[in-house]
C-alpha positions in Angstrom: 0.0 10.5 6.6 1.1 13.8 7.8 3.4 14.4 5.1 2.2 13.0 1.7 5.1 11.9 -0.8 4.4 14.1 -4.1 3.3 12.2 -7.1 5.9 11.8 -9.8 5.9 9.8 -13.1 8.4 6.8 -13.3 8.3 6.7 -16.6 6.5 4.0 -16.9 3.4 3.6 -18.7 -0.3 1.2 -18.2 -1.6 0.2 -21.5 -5.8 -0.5 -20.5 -7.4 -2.9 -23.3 -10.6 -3.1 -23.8 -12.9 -4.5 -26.4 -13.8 -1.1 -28.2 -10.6 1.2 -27.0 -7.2 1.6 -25.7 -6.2 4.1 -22.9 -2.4 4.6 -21.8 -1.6 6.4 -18.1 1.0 7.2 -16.8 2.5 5.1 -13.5 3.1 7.2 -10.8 4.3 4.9 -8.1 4.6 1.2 -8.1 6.0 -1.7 -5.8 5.8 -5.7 -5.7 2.0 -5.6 -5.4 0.4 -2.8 -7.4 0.9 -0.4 -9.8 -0.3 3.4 -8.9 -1.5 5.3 -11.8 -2.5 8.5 -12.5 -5.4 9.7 -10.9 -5.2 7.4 -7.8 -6.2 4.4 -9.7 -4.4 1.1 -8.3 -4.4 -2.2 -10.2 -2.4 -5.1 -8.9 0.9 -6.1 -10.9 -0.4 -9.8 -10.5 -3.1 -9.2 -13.3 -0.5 -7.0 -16.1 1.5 -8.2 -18.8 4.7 -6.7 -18.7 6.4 -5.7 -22.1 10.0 -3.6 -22.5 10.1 -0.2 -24.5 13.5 -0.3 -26.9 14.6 3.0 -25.3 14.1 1.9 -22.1 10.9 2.0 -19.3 8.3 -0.4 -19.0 5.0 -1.3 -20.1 1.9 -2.9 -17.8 -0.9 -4.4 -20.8 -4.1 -4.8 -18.8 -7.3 -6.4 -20.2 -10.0 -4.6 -18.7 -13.5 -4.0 -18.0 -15.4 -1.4 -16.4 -16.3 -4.0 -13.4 -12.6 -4.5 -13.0 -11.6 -0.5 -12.7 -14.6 -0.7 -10.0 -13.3 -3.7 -8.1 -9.4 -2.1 -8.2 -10.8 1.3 -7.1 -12.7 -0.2 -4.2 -10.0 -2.5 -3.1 -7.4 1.0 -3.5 -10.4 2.9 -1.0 -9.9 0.0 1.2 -6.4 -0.1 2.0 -6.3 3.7 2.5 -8.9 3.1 5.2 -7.0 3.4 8.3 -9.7 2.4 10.5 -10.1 -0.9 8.9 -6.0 -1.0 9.2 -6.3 -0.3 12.8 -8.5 -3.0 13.4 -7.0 -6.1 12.1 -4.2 -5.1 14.0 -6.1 -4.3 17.3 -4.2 -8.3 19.6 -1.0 -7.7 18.2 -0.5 -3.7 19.1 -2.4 -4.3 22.7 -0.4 -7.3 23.9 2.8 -5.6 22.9 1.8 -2.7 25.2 1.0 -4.4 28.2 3.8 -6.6 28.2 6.3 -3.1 28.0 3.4 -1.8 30.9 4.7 -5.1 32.9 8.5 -4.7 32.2 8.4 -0.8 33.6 6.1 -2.0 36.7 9.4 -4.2 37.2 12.3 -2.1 36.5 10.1 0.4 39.0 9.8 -2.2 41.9 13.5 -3.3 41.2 14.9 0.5 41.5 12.7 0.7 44.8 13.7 -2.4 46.6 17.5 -1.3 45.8 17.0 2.4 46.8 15.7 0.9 50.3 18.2 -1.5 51.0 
C-alpha cells in the first residue's frame, strides 16, 4: 500500500499462555479472521478464547508455544507477500482484461461502420 493506515490500539487486549509465563499485548487491528497485535504479530481469531472485561473491551486467551508464534508469523509474512497475491489471481485478472480488450474492439468497429454509412 501507498498509504499505510496508522496503527492504533482498540482497546483490546491478547492474553499469550504459556506453560512458564503470561504475556498481555495490545490489539491493534482485528477483523473476522485475525487479530493484529502489537508489533506486527497476527494470530487467527479461530484459535482464541474470547472473555469480556466488566468495564468494557475484550480479551483474546491464547495457549501458546514458541512453534505457534513461528507458524502465525510466517503465515502473517505470507499474506503481505504481494507476489504470491498476484499469482493466485493471475486466470481471473487476464480473462477479465481481454474480454473488456474484445468489447472496445466492438464498440470501435460499431462507431466505424456507422460513421461510414
Amino acid at each position: 500500500m501507498l498509504f499505510k493506515k496508522k496503527e492504533q490500539n482498540t482497546g483490546n487486549t491478547a492474553i499469550l499462555l504459556n506453560e512458564h509465563e503470561i504475556r498481555s499485548l495490545p490489539v491493534v487491528d482485528e477483523n473476522e479472521e485475525s487479530i493484529t497485535l502489537d508489533g506486527g504479530l497476527v494470530l487467527p481469531r479461530a484459535d482464541a478464547e474470547t472473555r469480556y472485561y466488566p468495564e468494557g473491551g475484550r480479551a483474546y486467551v491464547f495457549g501458546w508455544t514458541g512453534r505457534y508464534l513461528a507458524e502465525s508469523e510466517n503465515i502473517s509474512a505470507l499474506e503481505k507477500n504481494t507476489v504470491l497475491r498476484n499469482l493466485f489471481d493471475y486466470g481471473a485478472t487476464t480473462r477479465l482484461d481481454t474480454i473488456k480488450f474484445f468489447v472496445w474492439l466492438g464498440v470501435v468497429v460499431v462507431i466505424v461502420f456507422l460513421l461510414r454509412g
